[in-house]
N, C-alpha and C positions, 0 to 999 in steps of 0.2 A: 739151407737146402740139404746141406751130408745128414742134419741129423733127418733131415726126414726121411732120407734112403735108410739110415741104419734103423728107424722105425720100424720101416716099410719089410726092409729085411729080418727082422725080429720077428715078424708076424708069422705066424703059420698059415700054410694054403688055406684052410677052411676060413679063417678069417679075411683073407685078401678079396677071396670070393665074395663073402658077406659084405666086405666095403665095397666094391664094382658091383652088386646089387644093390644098395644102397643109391650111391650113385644113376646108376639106369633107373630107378624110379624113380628121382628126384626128377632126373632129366625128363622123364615120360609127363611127370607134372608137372613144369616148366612149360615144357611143350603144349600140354593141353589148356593148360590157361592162355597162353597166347592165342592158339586158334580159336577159343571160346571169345576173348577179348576181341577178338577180326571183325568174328560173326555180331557180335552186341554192337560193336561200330556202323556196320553194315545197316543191322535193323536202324539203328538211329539217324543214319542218314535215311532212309525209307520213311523213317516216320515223319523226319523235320520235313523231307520233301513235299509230302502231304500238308501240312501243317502252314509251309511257308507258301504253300501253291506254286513255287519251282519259279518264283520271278526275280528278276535283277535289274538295277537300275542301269541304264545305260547313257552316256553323253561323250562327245567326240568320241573317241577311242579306248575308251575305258568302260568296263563292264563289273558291276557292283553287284553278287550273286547276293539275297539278303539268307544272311544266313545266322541269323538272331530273333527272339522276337520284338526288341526296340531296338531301335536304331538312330542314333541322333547325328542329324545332318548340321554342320554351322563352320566357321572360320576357325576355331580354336583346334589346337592340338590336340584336346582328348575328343574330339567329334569321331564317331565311328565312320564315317564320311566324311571327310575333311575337303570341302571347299575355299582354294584358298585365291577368294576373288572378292575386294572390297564391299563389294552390294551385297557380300551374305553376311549376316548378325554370325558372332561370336558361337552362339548355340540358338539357330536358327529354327530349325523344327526335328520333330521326331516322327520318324516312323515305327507304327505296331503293327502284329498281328493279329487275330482274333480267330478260332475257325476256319481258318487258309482268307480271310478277309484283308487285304490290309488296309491301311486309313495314316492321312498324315494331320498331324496337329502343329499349326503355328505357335512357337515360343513365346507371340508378342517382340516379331521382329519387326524393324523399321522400315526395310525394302517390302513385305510381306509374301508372304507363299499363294502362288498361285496352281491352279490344278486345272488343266484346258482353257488357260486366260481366264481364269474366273477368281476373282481376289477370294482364301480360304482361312476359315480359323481350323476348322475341321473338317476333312471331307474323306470317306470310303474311293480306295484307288481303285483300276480296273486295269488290265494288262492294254497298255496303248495310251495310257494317260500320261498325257504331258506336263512336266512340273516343273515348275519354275520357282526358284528361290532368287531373291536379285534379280541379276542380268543370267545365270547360269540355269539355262535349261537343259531337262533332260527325260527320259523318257522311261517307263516302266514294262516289260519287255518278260514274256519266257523267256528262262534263262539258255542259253547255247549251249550247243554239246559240249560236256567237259574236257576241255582241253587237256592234255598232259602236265603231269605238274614240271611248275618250273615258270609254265609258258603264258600260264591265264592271265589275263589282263584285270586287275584292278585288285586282285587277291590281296590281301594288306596294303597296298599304295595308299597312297594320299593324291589326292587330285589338289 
């Protein structure tokens, strides 16, 4: 630290100047990459919104905004949805989406996936369709207002 004072002191004003300009435009560019960064975040939540059709799956009290375009539902630790209820298969089904469509595809599970009590390999979901893996049903919903973070329900949990 002293020697950097005795640097510092070494310097002549015109030079101290040049490094505190220096400095303020480093910082000015600092700065505007982050606000440019905000804004590109922004648009791409905009775009996914579009994309995903703004729905979440919902069951008891947990709220599953889909916020990928696969999504794999099943008992195992890496399920992006992790149901952890013996009737659902290991890696049970996945969901996609297509054009804001979304559509669920059974894994070739043993309980089987149903979509409005209707036994399914594949079928195109619709906001209000009831889905059932196992015994664990649940329901596919516009997504609710965004909660504060901290507070939203189901944001990285595990069910």
């Amino acid at each position: 630290m002293s020697e950097l004072l005795q640097y510092l002191n070494s310097l002549a004003i015109p030079d101290l100047v040049l490094c505190a300009a220096a400095v303020v435009i480093l910082d000015i560019f600092a700065l505007s990459i982050i606000i440019a960064a905000s804004r590109e975040a922004k648009l791409c939540r905009k775009r996914w919104a579009k994309v995903s059709n703004g729905l979440e799956l919902r069951f008891w009290d947990n709220h599953y905004p889909l916020e990928a375009d696969e999504i794999l539902l099943g008992r195992h630790i890496s399920a992006d949805i992790r149901l952890s209820d013996s009737s659902v298969s290991r890696y049970h089904a996945v969901m996609t989406v297509s054009a804001g469509v979304w559509s669920i595809t059974d894994l070739d599970s043993k309980s089987g996936t149903f979509v409005n009590d209707r036994r399914v390999k594949q079928a195109r979901l619709h906001p209000g369709d009831c889905i059932r893996l196992g015994s664990v049903q649940m329901y596919l919903a516009k997504q609710s207002a965004p909660e504060p973070a901290g507070k939203r329900k189901g944001g990285g949990q595990r069910a």
